[in-house]
C-alpha positions as CSV (number, residue, x, y, z in Angstrom):
1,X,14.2,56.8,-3.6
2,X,11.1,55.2,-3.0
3,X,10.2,52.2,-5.6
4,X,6.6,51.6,-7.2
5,X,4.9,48.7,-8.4
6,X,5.1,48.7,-12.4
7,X,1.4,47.0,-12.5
8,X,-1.5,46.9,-10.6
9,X,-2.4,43.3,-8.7
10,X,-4.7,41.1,-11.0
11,X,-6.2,38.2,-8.7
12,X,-6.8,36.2,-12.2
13,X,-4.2,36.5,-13.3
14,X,-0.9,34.1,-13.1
15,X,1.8,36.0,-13.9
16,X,4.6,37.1,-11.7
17,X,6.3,39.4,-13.5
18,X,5.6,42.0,-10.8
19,X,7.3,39.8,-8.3
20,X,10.2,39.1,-10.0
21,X,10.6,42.8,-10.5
22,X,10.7,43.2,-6.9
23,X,13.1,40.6,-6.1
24,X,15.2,42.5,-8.7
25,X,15.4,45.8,-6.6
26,X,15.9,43.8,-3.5
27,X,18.6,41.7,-4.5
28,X,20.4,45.2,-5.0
29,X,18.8,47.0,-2.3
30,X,18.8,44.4,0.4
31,X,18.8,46.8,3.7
32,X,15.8,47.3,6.3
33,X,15.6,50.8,5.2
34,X,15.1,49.9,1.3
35,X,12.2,47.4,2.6
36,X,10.6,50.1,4.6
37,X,10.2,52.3,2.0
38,X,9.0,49.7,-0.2
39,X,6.4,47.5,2.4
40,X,3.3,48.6,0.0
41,X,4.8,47.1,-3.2
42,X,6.4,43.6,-1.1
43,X,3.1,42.9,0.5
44,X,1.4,43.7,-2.9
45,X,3.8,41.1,-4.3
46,X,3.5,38.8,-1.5
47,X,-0.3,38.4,-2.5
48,X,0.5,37.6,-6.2
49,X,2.8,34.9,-5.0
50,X,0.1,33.9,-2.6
51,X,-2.7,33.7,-5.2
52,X,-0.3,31.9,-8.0
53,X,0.2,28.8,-5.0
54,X,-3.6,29.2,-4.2
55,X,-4.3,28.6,-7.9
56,X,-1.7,26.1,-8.0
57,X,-2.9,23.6,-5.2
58,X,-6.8,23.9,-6.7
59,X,-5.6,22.2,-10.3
60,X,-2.9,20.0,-8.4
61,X,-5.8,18.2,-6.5
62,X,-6.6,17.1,-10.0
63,X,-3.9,14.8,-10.0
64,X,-2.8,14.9,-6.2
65,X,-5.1,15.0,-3.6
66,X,-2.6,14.9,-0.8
67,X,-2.8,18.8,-1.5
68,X,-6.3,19.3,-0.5
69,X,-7.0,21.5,2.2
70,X,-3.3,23.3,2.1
71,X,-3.4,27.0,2.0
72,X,-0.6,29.0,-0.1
73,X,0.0,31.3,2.6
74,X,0.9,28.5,4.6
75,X,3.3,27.1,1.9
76,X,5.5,30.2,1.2
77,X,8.3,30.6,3.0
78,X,9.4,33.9,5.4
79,X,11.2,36.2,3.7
80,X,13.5,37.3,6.5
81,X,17.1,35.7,7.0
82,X,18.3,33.7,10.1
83,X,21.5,36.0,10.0
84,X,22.6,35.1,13.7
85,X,24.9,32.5,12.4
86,X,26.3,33.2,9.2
87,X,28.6,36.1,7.9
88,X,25.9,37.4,5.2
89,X,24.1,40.0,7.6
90,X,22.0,40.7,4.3
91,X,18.1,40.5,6.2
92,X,16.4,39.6,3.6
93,X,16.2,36.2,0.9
94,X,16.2,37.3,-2.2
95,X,14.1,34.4,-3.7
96,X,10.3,33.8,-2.9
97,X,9.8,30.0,-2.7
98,X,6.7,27.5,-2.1
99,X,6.7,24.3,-1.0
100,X,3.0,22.0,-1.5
101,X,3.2,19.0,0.5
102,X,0.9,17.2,2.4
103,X,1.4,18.4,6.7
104,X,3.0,21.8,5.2
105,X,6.0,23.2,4.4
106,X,7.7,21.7,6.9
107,X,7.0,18.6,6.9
108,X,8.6,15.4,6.1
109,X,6.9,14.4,3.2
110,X,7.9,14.8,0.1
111,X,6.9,18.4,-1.4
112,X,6.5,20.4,-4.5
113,X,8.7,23.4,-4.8
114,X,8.7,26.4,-7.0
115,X,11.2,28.9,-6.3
116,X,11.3,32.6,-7.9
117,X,14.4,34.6,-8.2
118,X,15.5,36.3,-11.3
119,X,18.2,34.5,-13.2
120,X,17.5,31.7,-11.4
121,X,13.6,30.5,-11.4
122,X,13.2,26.5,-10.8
123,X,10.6,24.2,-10.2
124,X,11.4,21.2,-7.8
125,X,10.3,18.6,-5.6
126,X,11.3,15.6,-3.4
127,X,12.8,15.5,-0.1
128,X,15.8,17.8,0.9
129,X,18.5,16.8,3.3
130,X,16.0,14.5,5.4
131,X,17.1,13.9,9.0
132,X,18.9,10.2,9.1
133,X,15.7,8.3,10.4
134,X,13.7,9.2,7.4
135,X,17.3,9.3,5.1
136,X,17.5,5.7,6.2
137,X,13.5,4.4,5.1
138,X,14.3,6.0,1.7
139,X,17.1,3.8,1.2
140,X,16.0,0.9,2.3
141,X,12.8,1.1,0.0
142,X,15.7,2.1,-3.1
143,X,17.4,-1.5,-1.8
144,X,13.9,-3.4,-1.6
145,X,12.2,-1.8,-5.0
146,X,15.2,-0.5,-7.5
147,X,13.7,-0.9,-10.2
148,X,10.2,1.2,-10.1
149,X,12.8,4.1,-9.1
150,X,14.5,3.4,-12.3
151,X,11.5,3.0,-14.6
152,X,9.9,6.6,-12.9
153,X,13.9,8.2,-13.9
154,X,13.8,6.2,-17.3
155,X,10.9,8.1,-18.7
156,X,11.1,10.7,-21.6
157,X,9.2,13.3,-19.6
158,X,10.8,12.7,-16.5
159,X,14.4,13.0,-18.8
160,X,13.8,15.9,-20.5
161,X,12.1,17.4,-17.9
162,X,14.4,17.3,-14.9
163,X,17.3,14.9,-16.5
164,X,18.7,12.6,-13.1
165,X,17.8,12.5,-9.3
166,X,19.9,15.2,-7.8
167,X,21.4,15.6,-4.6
168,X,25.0,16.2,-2.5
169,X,26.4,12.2,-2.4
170,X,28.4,10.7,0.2
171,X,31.7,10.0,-1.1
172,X,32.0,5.9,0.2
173,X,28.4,3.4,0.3
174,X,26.5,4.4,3.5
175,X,26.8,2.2,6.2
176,X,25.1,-1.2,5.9
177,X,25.4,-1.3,2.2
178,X,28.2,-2.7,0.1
179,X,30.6,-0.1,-1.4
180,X,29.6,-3.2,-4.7
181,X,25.6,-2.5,-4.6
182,X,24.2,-2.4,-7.9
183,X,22.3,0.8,-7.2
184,X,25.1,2.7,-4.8
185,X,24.8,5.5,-7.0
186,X,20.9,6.3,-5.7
187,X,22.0,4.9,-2.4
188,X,24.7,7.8,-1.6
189,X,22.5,10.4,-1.9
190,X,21.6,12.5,0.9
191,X,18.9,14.4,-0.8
192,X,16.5,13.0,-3.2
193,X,15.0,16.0,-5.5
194,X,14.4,16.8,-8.8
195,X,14.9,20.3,-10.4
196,X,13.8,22.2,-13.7
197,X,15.3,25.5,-14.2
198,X,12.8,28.2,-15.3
199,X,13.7,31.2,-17.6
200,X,12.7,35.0,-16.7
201,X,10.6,35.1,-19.4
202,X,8.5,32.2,-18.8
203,X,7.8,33.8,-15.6
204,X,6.4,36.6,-17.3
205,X,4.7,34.4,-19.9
206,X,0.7,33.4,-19.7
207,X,1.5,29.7,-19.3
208,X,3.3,29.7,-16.5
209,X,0.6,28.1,-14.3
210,X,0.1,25.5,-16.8
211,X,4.0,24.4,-17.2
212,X,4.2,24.3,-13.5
213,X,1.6,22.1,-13.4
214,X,3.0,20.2,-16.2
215,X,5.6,19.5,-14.7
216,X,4.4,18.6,-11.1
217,X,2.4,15.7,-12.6
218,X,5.5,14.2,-13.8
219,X,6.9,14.8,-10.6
220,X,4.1,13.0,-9.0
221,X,5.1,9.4,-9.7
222,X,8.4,10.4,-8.2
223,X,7.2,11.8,-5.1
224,X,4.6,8.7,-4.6
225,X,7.4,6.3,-4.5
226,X,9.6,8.3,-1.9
227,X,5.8,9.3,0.6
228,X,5.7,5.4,0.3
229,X,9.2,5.0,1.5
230,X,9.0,7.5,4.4
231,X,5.2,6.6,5.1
């Protein structure tokens, strides 16, 4: 049976409560023949996500003008699946997800991230599994300038907000550093990001532009320090 949007596309305004919606159905629908039947309401979605990024990178350039000129259409991700090498033959993520940074989404630089899936909404940023060149000029500025890292972790926004750096760890120092460095613990990641879990209802809620934002300028000092590092 053919799905229909619950609400009619509203350019101004910033909720995605139609969206998650339709991430809902797919997540338990998740077949070709489910998305063919419901094309109208994903590409009606796909424009609400579109114009919530759009909206986002005009107030980020506020506060970080390495966003200027990026367009949200060229920040979202696709939402097909590489299924060629993995046993989930499900075609179809069942997240939407955004990722601001300076060169695009895939680029090097550190990003902003927002990620939309019910249950499991989050707002992020940093670098992700960087390749070992730029892996390696992150920790060498953490072992030339520890302590503006700490400072930027120490503050009461930055705790409450997101809480530690996070990130998979290698379990022994990386090579080149002592397995006695006074800052191993930043030194074994092998990502360096930042997370901040976001409720269904928030989603829904008329201040969801303005807590993303929130939260993205104190993400910025983070993100400064590691563009420096991989600059």
């Amino acid at each position: 049976m053919k799905s229909s949007a619950c609400e009619q596309l509203n350019p101004n305004a910033m909720s995605l409560s139609n969206s998650l919606k339709f991430l809902d159905q797919l997540a338990q629908n998740n077949s070709k023949e489910w998305m063919d039947a419901n094309k109208s309401w994903y590409q009606e979605c796909r424009k609400e996500f579109i114009a919530f990024v759009d909206e986002l990178i005009r107030e980020m350039q506020t506060f970080e003008p390495a966003v200027a000129g990026l367009e949200g259409r060229k920040c979202i991700f696709r939402i097909n699946r590489d299924i060629r090498f993995s046993n989930d033959k499900s075609p179809y993520k069942i997240n939407f997800g955004a990722a601001i940074s300076e060169g695009g989404r895939h680029s090097e630089n550190p990003s902003y991230y927002f990620h939309l899936q019910p249950g499991e909404n989050f707002m992020g940023g940093g670098i992700y599994m960087p390749p070992g060149e730029v892996l390696k000029k992150i920790r060498q500025e953490v072992d030339y300038n520890p302590e503006e890292l700490k400072q930027i972790v120490a503050q009461r926004k930055f705790q409450d907000l997101f809480g530690e750096i996070r990130g998979e760890k290698l379990k022994t120092a990386p090579k080149g550093y002592p397995k006695d460095h006074p800052n191993i613990e930043f030194l074994k990641l092998k990502s360096y990001v930042v997370l901040h879990p976001l409720a269904d209802a928030e989603i829904s809620g008329e201040a969801l532009l303005e807590t993303t934002l929130e939260c993205f300028r104190v993400m910025k000092p983070f993100n400064d320090y590691l563009a420096v590092a991989v600059s």
